[in-house]
C-alpha positions in Angstrom: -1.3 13.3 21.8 -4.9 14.0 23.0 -5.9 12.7 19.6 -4.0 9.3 19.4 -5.4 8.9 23.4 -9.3 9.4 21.8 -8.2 6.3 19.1 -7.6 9.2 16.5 -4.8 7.1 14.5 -5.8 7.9 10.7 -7.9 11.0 8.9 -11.1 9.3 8.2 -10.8 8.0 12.3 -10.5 12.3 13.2 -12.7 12.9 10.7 -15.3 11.3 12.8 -15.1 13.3 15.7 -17.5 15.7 16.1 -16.9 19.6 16.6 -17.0 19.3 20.7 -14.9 16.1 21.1 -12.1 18.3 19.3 -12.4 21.4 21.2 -12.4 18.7 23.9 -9.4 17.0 22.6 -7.6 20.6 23.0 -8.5 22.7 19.8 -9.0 26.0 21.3 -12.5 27.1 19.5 -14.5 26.1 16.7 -12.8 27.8 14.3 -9.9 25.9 15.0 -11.7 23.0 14.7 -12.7 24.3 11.0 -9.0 25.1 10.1 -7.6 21.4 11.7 -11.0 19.4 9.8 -9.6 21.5 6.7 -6.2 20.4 6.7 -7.1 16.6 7.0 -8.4 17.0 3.5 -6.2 19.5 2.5 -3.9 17.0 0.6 -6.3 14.3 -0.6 -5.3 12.8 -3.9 -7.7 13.6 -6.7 -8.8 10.5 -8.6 -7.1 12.2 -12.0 -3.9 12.1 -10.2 -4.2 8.9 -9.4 -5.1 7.5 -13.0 -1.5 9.4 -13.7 0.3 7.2 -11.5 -0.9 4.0 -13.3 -0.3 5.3 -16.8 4.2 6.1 -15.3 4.7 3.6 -13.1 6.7 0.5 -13.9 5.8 -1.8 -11.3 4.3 -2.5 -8.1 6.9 -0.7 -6.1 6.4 2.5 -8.1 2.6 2.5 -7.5 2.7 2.1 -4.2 5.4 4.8 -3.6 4.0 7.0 -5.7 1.1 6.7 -3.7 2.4 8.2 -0.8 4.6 10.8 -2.3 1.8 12.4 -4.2 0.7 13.1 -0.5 3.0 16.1 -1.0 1.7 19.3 -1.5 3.0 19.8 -5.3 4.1 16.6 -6.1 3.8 15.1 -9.6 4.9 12.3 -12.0 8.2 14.5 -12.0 9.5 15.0 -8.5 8.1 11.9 -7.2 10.1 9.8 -10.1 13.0 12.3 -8.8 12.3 11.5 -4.9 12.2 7.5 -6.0 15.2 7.9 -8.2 17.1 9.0 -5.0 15.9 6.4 -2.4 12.9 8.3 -1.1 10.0 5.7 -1.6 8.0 6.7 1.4 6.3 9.3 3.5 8.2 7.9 6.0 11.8 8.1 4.2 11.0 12.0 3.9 10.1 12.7 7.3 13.2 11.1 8.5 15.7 13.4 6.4 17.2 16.6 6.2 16.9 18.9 3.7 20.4 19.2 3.3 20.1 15.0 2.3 17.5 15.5 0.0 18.8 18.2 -1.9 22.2 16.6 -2.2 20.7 13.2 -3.3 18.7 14.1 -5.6 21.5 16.4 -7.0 23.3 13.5 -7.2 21.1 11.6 -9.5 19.9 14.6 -11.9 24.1 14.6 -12.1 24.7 10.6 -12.3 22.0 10.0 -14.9 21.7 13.2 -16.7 18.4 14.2 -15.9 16.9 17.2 -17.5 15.5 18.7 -13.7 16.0 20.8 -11.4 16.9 20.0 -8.0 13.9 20.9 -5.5 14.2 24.4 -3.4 15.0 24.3 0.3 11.9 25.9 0.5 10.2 23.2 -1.3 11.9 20.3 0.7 11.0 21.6 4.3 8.0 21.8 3.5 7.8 18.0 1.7 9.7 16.9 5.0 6.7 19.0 7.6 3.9 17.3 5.2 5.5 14.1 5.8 6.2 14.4 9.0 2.5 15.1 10.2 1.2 12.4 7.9 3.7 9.5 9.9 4.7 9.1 13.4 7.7 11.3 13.5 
């Protein structure tokens, strides 16, 4: 909250700030500042990835979802055709469900359309769902 008050809306807006306006801000010392200015990068799409997306995708609804779900730690061309496949097509779509959802939708369509996949781990989900939540408003 301290953040969004400083105008701290995006990564490359934190980013910015230098090591005493966090502390400021409420980071408790510098090596917290260190661990918080090494989690805003932590998940940064690398440009290979991103050529990947391009060469799978089908359209422009694709790209752009794919876009945001290779924001999540582990996801590839796989899960993220998996996530879409099931109606999660955003950050925001995964921060705004349960596990329990997740798992049993995209269960659903590795059933419905014979899908050679496994259905993600709970362990794997909460952590897509944390991951999204801290890159969206919820």
């Amino acid at each position: 909250k301290n953040l969004k008050k400083m105008g701290c809306d995006t990564k490359s807006d934190c980013m910015k700030l230098s090591d005493e306006t966090l502390l400021d801000a409420g980071l408790t010392d510098i090596e917290m500042v260190h661990l918080f200015k090494a989690f805003l990068v932590l998940y940064d799409i690398k440009p290979a990835k991103l050529r990947e997306i391009a060469a799978i995708c089908k359209n422009d609804e694709e790209i752009q979802s794919f876009h945001e779900l290779y924001q999540l730690p582990g996801v590839k061309s796989t899960r993220a055709m998996l996530y879409f496949k099931a109606g999660f097509h955003s950050l925001t779509d995964i921060a705004l469900s349960s596990p329990q959802e997740i798992i049993t939708k995209t269960e659903d369509i590795i059933s419905k359309e014979k899908l050679s996949l496994k259905v993600p781990l709970l362990k794997e989900v909460k952590t897509h769902i944390a991951v999204a939540k801290a890159f969206t408003d919820f």
